[in-house]
C-alpha positions as CSV (number, residue, x, y, z in Angstrom):
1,X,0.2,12.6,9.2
2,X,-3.3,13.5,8.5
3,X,-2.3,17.0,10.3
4,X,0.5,18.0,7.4
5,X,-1.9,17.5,4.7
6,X,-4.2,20.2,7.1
7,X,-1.2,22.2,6.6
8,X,-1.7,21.9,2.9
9,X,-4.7,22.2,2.4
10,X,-6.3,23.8,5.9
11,X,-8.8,22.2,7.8
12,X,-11.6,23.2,5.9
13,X,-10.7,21.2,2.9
14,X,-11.5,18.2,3.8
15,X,-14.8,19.1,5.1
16,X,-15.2,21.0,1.7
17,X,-14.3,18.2,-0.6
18,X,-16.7,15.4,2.1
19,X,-19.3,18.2,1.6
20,X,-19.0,18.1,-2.3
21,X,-19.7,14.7,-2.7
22,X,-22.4,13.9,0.2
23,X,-24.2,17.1,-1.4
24,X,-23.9,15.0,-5.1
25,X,-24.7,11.8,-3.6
26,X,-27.6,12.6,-1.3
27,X,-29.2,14.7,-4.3
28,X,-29.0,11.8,-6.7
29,X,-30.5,9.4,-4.3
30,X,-32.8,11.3,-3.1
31,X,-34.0,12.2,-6.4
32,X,-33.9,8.2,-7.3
33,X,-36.0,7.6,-4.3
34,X,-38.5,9.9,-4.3
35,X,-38.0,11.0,-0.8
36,X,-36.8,13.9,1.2
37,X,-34.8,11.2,3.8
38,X,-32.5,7.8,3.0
39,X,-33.8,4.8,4.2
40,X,-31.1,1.9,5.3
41,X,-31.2,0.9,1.5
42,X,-30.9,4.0,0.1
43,X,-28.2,4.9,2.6
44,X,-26.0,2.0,1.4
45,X,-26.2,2.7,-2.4
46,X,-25.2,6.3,-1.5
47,X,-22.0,4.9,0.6
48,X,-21.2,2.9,-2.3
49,X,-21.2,5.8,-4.2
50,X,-19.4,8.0,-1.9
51,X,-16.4,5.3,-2.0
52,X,-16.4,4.9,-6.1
53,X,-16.1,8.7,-5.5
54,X,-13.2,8.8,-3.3
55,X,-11.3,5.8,-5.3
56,X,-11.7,7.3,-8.6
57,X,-10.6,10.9,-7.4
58,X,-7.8,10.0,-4.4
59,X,-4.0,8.5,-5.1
60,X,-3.4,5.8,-3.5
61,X,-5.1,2.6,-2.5
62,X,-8.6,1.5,-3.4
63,X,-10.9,1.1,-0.4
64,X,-13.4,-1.0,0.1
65,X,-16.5,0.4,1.1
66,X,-17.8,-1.2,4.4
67,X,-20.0,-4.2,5.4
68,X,-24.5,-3.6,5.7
69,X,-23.7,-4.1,9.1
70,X,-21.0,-1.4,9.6
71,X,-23.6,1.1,7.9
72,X,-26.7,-0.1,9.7
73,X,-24.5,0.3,12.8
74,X,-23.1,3.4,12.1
75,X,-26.7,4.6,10.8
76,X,-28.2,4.5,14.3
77,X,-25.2,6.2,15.9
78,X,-25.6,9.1,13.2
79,X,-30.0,8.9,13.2
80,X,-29.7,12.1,15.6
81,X,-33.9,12.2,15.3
82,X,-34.2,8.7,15.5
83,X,-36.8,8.2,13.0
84,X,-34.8,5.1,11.1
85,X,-34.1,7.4,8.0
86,X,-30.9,9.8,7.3
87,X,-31.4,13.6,6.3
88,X,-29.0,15.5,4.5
89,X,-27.4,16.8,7.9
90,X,-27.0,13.5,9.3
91,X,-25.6,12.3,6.0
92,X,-23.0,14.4,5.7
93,X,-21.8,13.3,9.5
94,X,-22.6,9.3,8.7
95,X,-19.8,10.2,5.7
96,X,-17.4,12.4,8.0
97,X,-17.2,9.8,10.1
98,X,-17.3,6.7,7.8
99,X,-14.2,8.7,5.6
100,X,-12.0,9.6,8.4
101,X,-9.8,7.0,8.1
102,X,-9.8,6.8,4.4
103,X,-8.0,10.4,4.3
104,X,-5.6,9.5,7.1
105,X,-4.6,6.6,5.3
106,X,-4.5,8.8,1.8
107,X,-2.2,11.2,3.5
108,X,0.0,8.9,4.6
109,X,0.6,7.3,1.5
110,X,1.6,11.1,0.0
111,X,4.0,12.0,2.4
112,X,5.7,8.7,2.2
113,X,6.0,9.1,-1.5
114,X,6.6,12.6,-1.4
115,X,9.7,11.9,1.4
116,X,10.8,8.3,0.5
117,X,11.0,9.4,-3.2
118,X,13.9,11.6,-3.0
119,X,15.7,10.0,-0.5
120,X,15.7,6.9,-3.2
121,X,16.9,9.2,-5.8
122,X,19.5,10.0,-4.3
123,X,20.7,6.4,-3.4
124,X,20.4,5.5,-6.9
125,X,22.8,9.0,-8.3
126,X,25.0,7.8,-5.8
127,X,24.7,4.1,-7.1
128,X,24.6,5.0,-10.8
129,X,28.2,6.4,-10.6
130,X,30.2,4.0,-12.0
131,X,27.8,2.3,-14.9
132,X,29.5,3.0,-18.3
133,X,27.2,5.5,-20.1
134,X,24.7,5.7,-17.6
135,X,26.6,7.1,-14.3
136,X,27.8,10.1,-16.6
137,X,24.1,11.3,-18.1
138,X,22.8,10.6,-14.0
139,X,25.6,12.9,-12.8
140,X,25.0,15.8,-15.1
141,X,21.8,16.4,-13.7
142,X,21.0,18.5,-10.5
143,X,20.3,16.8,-7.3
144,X,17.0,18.7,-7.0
145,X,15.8,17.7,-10.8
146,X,16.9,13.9,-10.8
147,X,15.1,14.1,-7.2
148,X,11.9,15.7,-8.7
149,X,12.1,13.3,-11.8
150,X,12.3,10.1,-9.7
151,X,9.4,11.4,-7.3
152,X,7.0,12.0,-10.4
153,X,7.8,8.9,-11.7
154,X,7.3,7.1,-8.5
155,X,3.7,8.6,-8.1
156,X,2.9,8.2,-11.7
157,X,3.4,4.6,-11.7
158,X,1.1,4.2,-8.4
159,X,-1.3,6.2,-10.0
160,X,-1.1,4.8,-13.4
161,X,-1.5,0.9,-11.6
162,X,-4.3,2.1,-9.9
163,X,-6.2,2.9,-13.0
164,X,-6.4,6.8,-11.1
């Protein structure tokens, strides 16, 4: 699934948008913390960012950002220097690899909306026929409109319960 939205979008955009906001978030914290490196600390705060980042700015489900433990363990397999601190280099690995399931799981969610959607659309046209008042308005419209209609209102309400 994750490959279509490559399609989309190309490979590089992912890596673009990851790079966008470990470049925002390692700057800030950074700057908060006086240093040219995150400590363990400072790393947590910025993956707590990173995921108010991608839940405010990705459809779909909220994620919960992992556990201190995940991170520390994570930490050591992305401390490539081994000095107990993250550059920005390492960083934007750490989040590469901490996110990778968060877009599959992202994409997943689009394509099932964006191929589920019409396929209900049309189930409902069909099963609209007969209502007094309604079948006749239902039936007027194309099948590619009432599809598009009952897709953006599908992905409107999952966005709009979301608070996206």
């Amino acid at each position: 699934m994750g490959q279509i939205l490559d399609k989309f979008h190309g490979k590089e955009w992912r890596k673009k948008q990851i790079r966008k906001i470990t470049d925002k978030v390692y700057e800030r914290i950074k700057n908060q913390a006086g240093g040219t490196t995150l400590t363990f600390e400072d790393l947590y705060i910025a993956v707590l960012l990173v995921y108010n980042d991608i839940n405010k700015h990705l459809p779909g489900p909220h994620f919960d950002p992992p556990s201190k433990e995940q991170v520390r363990s994570l930490m050591q397999d992305c401390d490539l220097n081994l000095d107990g601190e993250i550059n920005h280099e390492e960083f934007v690995k750490f989040v590469q690899r901490l996110t990778a399931e968060t877009f599959l799981v992202v994409s997943q969610g689009l394509i099932l909306t964006l191929v589920v959607a019409p396929t209900v659309a049309m189930a409902t046209k069909k099963a609209t026929e007969g209502v007094p008042g309604v079948g006749k308005a239902v039936q007027k419209l194309p099948n590619s409109i009432y599809a598009s209609l009952v897709t953006l209102a599908i992905v409107w309400f999952q966005t709009s319960r979301q608070g996206i």
